[in-house]
C-alpha positions in Angstrom: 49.7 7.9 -29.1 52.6 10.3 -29.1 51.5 12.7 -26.8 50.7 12.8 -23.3 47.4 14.6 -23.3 46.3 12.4 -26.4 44.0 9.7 -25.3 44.9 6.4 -26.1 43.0 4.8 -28.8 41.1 1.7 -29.4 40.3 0.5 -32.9 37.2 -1.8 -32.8 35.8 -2.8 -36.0 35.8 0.7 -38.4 34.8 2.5 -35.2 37.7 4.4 -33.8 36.9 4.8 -29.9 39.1 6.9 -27.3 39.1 5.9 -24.0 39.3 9.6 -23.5 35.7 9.7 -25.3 34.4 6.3 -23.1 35.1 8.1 -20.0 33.7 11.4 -20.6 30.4 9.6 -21.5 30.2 7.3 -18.6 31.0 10.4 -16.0 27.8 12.5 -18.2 25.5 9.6 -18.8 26.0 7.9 -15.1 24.8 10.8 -13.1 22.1 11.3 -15.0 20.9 7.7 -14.9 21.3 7.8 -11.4 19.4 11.0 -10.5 16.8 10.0 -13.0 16.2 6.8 -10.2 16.2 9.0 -7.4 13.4 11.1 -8.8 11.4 7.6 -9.8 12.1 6.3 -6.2 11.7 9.5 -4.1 7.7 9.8 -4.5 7.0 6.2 -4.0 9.3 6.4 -0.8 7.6 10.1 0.2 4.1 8.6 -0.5 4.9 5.2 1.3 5.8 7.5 4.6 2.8 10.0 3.9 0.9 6.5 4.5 2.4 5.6 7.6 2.8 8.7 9.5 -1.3 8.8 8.7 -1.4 5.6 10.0 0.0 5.3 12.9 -2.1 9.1 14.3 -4.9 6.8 13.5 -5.8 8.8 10.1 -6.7 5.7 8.0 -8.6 7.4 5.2 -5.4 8.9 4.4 -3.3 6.0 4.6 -5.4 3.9 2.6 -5.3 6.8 -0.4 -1.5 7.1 -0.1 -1.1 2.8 0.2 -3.7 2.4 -2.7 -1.9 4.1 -5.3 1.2 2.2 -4.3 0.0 -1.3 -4.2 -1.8 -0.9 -7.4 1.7 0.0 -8.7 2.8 -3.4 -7.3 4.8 -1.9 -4.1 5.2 -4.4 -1.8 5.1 -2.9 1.1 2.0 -1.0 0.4 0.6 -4.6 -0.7 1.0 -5.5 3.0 0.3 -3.1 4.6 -3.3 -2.8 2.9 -3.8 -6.5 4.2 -3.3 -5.7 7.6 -5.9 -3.0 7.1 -8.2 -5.3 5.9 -7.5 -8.2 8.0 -8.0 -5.8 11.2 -10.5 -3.5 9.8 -8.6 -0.2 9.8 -10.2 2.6 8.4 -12.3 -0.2 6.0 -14.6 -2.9 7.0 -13.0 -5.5 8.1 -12.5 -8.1 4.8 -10.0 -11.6 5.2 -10.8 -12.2 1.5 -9.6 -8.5 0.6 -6.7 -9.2 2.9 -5.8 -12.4 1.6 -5.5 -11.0 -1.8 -3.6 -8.0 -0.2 -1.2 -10.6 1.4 -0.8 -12.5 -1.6 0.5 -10.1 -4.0 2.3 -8.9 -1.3 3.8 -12.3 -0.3 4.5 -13.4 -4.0 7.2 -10.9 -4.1 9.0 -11.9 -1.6 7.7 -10.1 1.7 7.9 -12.0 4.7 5.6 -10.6 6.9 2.8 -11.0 4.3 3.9 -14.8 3.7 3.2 -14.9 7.3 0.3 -13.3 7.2 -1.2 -15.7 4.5 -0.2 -18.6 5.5 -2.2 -17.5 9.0 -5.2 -17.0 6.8 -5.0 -20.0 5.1 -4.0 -21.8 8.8 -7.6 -20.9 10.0 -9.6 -20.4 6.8 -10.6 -16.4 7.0 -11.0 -14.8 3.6 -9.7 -18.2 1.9 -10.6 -22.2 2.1 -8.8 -23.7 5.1 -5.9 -25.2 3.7 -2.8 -26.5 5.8 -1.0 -27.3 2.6 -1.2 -23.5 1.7 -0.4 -22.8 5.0 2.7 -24.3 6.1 3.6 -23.5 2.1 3.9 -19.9 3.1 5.0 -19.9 6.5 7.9 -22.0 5.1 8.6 -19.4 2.7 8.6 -16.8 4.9 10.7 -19.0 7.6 13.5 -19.4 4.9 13.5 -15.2 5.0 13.8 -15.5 8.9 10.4 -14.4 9.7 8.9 -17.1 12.2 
């Protein structure tokens, strides 16, 4: 630790470590950890939109393909947004017990909207047994996320 441009050192153990050596690995691993999840995420994210930009010019075909890859991947959104095809009868024949099971994988990750959407199911008994115990249990859920 005499000179300047020396790194200071850290003795851990038998392992000599510089913090000179720390750094450079953080600043070379980091970046690439990071741009590795970009990649991961970016196709997922460009496939989600390729669904909804079908979607909403009324292409459903298309936006079932792009969503179906997705929700069997466990994307949320994709989860959801499958129910409401099902539920409506977009582009499919119109299903509540397809929905419902949309919806609920949907919901048990958190998404409001499809904790709404289930509990509504369960309120009037389409695709699953009428339930009101099931019903206000997800419409609570999805209350405590602010959707009402």
């Amino acid at each position: 630790m005499c000179s300047k441009s020396r790194a200071l050192e850290v003795k851990r153990g038998s392992k000599l470590f510089t913090v000179w050596r720390m750094r450079k690995l953080i600043l070379t691993v980091l970046p690439a950890v990071l741009t590795g999840l970009i990649i991961v995420a970016a196709p997922a994210h460009a496939d989600f939109q390729t669904g909804w930009h079908a979607y909403q010019k009324g292409d459903f075909a298309t936006a079932l393909g792009a969503w179906k890859k997705l929700a069997d991947k466990g994307d949320a959104r994709a989860q959801f947004n499958l129910g409401v095809m099902y539920e409506f009868g977009k582009g499919v024949k119109e299903d509540y017990r397809q929905a419902a099971e949309w919806y609920k994988k949907s919901a048990e990750q958190e998404h409001s909207e499809a904790q709404t959407s289930l509990g509504s199911l369960y309120e009037n008994g389409k695709g699953v047994d009428e339930d009101y115990t099931e019903a206000i249990y997800w419409h609570k859920k999805a209350a405590e996320q602010g959707d009402i």
